[in-house]
C-alpha positions in Angstrom: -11.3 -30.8 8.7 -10.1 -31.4 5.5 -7.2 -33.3 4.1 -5.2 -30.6 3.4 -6.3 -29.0 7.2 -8.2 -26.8 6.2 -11.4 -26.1 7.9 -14.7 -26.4 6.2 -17.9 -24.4 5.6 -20.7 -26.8 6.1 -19.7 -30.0 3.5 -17.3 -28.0 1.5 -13.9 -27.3 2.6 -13.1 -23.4 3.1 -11.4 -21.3 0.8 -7.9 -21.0 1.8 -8.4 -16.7 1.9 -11.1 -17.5 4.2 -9.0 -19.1 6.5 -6.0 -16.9 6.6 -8.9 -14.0 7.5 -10.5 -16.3 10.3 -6.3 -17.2 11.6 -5.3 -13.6 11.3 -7.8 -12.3 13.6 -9.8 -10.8 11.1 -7.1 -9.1 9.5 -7.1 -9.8 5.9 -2.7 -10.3 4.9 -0.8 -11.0 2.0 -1.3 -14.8 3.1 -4.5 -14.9 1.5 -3.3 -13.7 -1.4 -0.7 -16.1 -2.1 -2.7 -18.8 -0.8 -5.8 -18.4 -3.4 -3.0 -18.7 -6.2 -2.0 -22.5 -4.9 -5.7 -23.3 -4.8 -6.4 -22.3 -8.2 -3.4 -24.6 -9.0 -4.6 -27.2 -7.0 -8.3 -27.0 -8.7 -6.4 -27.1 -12.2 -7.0 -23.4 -13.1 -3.6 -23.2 -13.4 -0.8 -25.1 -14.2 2.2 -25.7 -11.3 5.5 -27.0 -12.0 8.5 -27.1 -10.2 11.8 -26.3 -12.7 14.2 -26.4 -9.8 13.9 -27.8 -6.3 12.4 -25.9 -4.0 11.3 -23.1 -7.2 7.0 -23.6 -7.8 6.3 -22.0 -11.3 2.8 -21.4 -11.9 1.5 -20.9 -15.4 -2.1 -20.0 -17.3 -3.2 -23.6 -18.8 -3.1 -23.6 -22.6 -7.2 -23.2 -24.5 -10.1 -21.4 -23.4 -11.8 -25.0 -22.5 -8.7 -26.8 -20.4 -10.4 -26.3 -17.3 -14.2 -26.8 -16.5 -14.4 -25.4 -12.5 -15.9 -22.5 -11.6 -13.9 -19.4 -10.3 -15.3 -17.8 -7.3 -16.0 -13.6 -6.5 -12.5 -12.9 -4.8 -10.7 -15.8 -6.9 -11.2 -14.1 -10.3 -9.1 -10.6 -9.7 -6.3 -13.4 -8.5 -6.7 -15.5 -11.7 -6.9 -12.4 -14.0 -3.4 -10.7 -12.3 -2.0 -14.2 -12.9 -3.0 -14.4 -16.2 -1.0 -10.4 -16.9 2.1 -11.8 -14.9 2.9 -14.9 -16.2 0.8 -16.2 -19.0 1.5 -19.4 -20.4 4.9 -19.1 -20.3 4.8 -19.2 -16.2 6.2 -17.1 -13.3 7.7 -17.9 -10.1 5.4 -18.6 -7.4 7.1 -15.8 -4.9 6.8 -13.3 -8.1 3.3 -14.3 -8.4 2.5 -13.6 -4.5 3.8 -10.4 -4.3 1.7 -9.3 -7.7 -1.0 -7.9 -5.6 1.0 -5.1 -5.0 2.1 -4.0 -8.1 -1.2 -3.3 -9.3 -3.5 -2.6 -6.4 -6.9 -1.3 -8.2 -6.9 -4.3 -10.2 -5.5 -6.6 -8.1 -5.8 -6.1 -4.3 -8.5 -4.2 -4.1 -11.6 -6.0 -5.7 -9.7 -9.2 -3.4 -9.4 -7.7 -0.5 -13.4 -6.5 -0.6 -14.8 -10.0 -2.1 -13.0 -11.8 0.5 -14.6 -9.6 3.3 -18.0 -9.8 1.9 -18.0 -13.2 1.2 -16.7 -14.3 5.1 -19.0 -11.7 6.7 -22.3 -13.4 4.8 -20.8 -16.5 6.2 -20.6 -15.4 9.3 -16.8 -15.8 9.6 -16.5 -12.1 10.5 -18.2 -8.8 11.5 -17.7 -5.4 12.5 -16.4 -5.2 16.0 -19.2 -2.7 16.5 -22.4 -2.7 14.6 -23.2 0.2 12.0 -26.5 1.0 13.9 -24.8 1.7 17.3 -21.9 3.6 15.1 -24.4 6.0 13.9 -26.1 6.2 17.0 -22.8 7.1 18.7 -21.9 9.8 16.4 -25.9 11.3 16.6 -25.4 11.5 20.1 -22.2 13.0 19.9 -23.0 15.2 17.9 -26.5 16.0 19.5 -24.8 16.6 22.9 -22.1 19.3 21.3 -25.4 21.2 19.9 -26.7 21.2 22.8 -24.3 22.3 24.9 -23.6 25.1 22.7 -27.3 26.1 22.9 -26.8 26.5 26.6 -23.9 28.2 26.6 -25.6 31.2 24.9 -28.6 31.3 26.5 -26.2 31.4 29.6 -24.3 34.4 27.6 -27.3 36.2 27.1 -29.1 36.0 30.7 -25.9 36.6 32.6 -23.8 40.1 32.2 -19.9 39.2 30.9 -18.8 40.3 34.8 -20.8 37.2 36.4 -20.0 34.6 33.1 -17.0 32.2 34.0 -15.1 31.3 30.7 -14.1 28.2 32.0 -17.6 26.6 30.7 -16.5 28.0 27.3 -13.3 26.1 27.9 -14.5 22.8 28.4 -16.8 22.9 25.3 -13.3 23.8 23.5 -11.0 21.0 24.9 -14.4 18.8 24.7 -15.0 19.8 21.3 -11.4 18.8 20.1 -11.1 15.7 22.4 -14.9 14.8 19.8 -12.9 15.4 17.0 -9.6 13.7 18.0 -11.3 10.6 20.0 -14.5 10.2 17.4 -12.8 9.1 13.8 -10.6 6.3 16.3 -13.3 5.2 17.5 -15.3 4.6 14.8 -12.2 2.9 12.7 -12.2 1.1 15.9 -15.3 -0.3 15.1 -15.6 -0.6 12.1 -12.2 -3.3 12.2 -13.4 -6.7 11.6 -13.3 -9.3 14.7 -13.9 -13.1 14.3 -17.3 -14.8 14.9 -17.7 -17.8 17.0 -18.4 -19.6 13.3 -15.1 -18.2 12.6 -13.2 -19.5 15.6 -14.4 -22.8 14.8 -13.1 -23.2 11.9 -9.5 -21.7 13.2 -9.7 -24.6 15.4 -10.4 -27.2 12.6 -7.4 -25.8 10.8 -4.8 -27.8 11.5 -0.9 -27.5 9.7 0.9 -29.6 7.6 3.8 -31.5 9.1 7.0 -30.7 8.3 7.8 -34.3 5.8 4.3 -33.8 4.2 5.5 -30.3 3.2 8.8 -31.1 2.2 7.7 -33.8 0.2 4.8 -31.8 -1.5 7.0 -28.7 -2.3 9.8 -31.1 -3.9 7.3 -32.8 -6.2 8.7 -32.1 -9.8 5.0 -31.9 -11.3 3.1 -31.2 -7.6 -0.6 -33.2 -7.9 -3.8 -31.6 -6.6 -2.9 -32.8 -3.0 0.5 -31.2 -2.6 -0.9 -28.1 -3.9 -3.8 -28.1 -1.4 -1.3 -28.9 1.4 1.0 -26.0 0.1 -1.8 -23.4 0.2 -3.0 -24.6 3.7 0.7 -24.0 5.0 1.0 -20.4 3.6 -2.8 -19.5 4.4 -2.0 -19.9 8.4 1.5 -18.6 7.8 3.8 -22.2 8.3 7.3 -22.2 6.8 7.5 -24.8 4.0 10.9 -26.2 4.0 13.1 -26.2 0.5 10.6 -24.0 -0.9 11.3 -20.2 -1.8 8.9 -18.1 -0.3 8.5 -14.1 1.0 9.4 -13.4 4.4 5.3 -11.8 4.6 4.0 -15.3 4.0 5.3 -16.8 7.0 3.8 -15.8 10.2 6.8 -14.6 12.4 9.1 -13.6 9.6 7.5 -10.9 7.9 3.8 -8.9 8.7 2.3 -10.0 6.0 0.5 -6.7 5.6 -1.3 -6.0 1.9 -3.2 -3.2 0.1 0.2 -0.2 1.1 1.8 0.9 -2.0 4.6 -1.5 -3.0 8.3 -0.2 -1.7 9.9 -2.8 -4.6 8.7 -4.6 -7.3 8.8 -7.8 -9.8 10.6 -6.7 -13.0 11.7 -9.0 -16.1 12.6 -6.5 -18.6 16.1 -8.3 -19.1 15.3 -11.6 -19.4 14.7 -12.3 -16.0 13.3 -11.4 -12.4 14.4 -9.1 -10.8 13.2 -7.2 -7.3 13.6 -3.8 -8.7 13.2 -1.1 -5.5 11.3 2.1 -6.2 11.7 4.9 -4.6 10.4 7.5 -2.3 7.3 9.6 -3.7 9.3 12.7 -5.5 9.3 15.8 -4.0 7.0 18.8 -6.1 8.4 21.7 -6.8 7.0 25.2 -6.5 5.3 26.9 -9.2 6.6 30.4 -10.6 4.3 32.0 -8.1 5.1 30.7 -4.7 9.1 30.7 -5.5 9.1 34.7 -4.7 7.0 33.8 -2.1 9.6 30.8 -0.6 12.9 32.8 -2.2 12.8 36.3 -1.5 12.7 35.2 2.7 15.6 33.1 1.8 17.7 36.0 0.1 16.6 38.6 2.5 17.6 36.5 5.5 21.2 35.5 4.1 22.0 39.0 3.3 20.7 40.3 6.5 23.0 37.4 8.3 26.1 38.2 5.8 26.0 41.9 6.9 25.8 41.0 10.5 29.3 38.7 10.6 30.5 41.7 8.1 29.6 44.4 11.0 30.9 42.7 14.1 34.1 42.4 12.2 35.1 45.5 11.6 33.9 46.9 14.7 36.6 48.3 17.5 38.0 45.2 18.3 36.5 43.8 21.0 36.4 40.3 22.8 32.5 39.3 22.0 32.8 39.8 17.8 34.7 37.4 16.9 31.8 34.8 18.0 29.1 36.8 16.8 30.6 37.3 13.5 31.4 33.5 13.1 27.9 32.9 14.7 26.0 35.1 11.8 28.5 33.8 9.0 27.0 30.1 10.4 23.2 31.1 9.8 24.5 32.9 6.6 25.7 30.2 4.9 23.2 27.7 5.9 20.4 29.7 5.4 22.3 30.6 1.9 23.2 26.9 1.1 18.8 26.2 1.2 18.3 29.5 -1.3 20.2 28.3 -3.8 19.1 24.5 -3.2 15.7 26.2 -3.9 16.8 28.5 -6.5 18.3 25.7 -8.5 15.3 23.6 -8.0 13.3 26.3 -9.5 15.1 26.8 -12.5 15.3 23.6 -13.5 11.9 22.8 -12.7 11.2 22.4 -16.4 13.7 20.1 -17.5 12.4 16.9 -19.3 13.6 13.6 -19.3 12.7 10.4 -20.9 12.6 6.5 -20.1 11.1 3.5 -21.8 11.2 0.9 -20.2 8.8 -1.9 -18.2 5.4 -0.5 -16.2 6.1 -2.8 -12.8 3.7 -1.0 -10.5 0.3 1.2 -10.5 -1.4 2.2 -7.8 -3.9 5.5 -7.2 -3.8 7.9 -4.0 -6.5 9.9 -2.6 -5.2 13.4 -1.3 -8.3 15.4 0.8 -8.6 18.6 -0.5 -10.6 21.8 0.9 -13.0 21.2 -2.0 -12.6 17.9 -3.6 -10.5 14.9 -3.5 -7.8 14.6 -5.3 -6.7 11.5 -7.0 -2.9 11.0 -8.3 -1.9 8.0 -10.4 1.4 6.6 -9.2 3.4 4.7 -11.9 6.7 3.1 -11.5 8.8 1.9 -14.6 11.5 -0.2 -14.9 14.5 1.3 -17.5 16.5 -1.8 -16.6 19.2 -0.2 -14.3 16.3 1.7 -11.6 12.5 2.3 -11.5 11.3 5.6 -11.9 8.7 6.8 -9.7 6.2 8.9 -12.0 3.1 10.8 -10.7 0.3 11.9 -12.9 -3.1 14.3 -11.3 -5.5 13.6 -14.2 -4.7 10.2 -15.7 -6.4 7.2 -14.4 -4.2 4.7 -16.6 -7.6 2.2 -16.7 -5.9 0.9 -19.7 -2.4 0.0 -19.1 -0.9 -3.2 -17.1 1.8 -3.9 -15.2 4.1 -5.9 -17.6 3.6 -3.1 -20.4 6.4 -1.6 -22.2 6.1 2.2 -22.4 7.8 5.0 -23.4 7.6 8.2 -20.8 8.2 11.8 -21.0 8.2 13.5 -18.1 9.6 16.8 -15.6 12.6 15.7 -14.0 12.4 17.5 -11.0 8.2 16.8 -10.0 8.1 13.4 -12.0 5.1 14.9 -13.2 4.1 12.6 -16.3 3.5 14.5 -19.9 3.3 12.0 -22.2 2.9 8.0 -22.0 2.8 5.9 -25.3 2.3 2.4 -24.8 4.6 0.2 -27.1 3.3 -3.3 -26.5 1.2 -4.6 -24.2 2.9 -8.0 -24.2 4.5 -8.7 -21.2 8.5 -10.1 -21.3 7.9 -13.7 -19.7 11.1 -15.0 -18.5 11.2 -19.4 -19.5 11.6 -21.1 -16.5 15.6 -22.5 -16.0 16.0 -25.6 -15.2 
């Protein structure tokens, strides 16, 4: 064990990532994240400061030639996302943490898959089953359905339909969906990393900070290499630090900690400051000219029928039973009238346009399965300074823009379907530390 409590890796102590995998059970958390930041500060690849009790700033050291150590495969995505959020001029620590998530192709992704590749050639981690028996399993699987198939027609075609039970044909039906149902779990199953004996060790080794040390290392107005290294211990296994601002996902207890989901809210300083700017839900797409007769005529025809009803059973001979019937069909009429015209105004306003310039404060891609191909939509969310929108775009990767980026957006109200992004700067608004 080290002096900051983290375990070691033969002589050298363990990156703090590795140990909030091996902690974790495997499970690779926004911890890690967060933790590799204070050990870049703490190795001098950045520069830490702390304004205002309790508030670490971290900041991009000034020349190409201030620091001399090297930078590791799952450290450089971390030091490159630092160096787009806060520059030289610095950024909060808890903005800093959460900056996996506003970019997760650039960000997270390349991380989260160097930090598993470098534990499991360590032997820190591996599958919880082995890819051989995997694919052995789903041969099998897979083997036995063909099989069974084969048999049942042979069976069909030696046996007249009067002396042929279906309920052979039944099991391979409800043993054929069970396959399909039961199979994918179980291979994800597998495929979920578990800790190695190696692993466990070095869990053990790990010990926490005590609660002075941390207090006195996260109060340090210019924290040394030491504090930092104690600081990224605590957060790598999840242990509060008192008096210092942190996210309720780096403690373990508080908050799950869970990384690589698209962000729900975001880091913003588009007026001077930050600000946790919530974005919303993914917008809902409206029909195309096509499918609305196909969604609005049902809707008309339905009302109308409904309307005529409660109009029928009113002027009928009075009797007792049409006064609830009529009030009954005049319900379903208007409700099933209020969701045509929802629809009907939704489709003709399904053109409208709307601008926003503003800050880019999240990008992220997701992969929709289509009968053909995949599917891959661009999800952008920019900051106008009073809300974020929440734009989509089907063909645009956006390779080239950054979170921090100001931009100027047209786009369809209605579908948030993106037609036209202009990037105005690409430098970022960095906030000066207050204190």
């Amino acid at each position: 064990m080290t002096a900051s409590g983290l375990g070691q890796i033969g002589d050298q102590p363990a990156p703090p990532a590795l140990v909030s995998l091996v902690t974790s059970g495997g499970r690779l958390t926004a911890r890690a994240y967060a933790a590799t930041i204070l050990d870049l500060a703490a190795r001098g690849l950045l520069v830490a400061t702390t304004p205002r009790p309790g508030e670490l700033w971290c900041a991009v050291p000034a020349g190409p030639d201030a620091v001399g150590a090297s930078v590791g495969a799952f450290e450089q995505p971390v030091l490159d996302q630092v160096t787009r959020v806060a520059g030289r001029t610095g950024a909060p620590f808890h903005v800093l943490a959460d900056s996996h998530a506003s970019d997760l192709p650039r960000a997270w992704r390349p991380f989260a898959a160097a930090v598993t590749d470098t534990a499991k050639r360590a032997g820190l981690v591996r599958p919880r089953v082995p890819l051989a028996v995997r694919v052995v399993v789903v041969i099998a699987v897979v083997g036995a359905f063909v099989l069974v198939v084969r048999s049942q027609a042979a069976a069909s075609h030696h046996f007249s339909s009067a002396h042929h039970s279906p309920v052979a044909t039944v099991l391979l039906v409800v043993g054929a969906l069970a396959a399909l149902l039961v199979l994918p779990r179980l291979l994800r199953y597998g495929a979920a990393l578990t800790v190695t004996s190696t692993g466990r060790a070095m869990a053990r080794a790990t010990r926490p900070p005590d609660r002075a040390t941390l207090a006195r290392a996260a109060s340090a107005g210019q924290p040394g290499a030491a504090d930092l290294s104690l600081l990224a211990c605590a957060v790598a296994i999840g242990v509060p630090v008192p008096g210092m601002l942190l996210n309720p996902s780096l403690v373990r207890g508080r908050g799950t900690g869970s990384a690589g989901q698209p962000p729900a809210q975001a880091w913003s300083s588009l007026t001077g400051q930050w600000r946790l700017v919530p974005i919303g839900p993914v917008p809902r797409q409206t029909f195309t000219a096509a499918s609305s007769v196909v969604i609005l005529i049902p809707y008309l025809g339905w009302t109308l029928m409904f309307a005529f009803g409660a109009y029928f059973a009113v002027i009928v001979p009075a009797d007792l039973w049409r006064l609830p019937v009529a009030a009954g069909l005049g319900a379903l009429a208007v409700l099933i009238g209020s969701r045509f015209v929802t629809h009907l105004v939704t489709w003709l306003t399904r053109n409208v346009r709307a601008e926003v310039t503003g800050q880019v404060i999240a990008i992220w891609q997701v992969t929709y399965r289509g009968y053909d191909d995949d599917v891959v939509v661009s999800h952008l969310a920019v900051d106008d300074g009073r809300r974020a929108w929440h734009l989509l775009s089907g063909g645009q990767q956006y390779a080239w823009l950054a979170t921090g980026d100001l931009v100027q957006v047209r786009f369809l109200r209605r579908s948030a379907q993106i037609l036209d992004l202009t990037r105005l700067t690409a430098d970022a608004i960095r906030p000066a530390p207050q204190g």
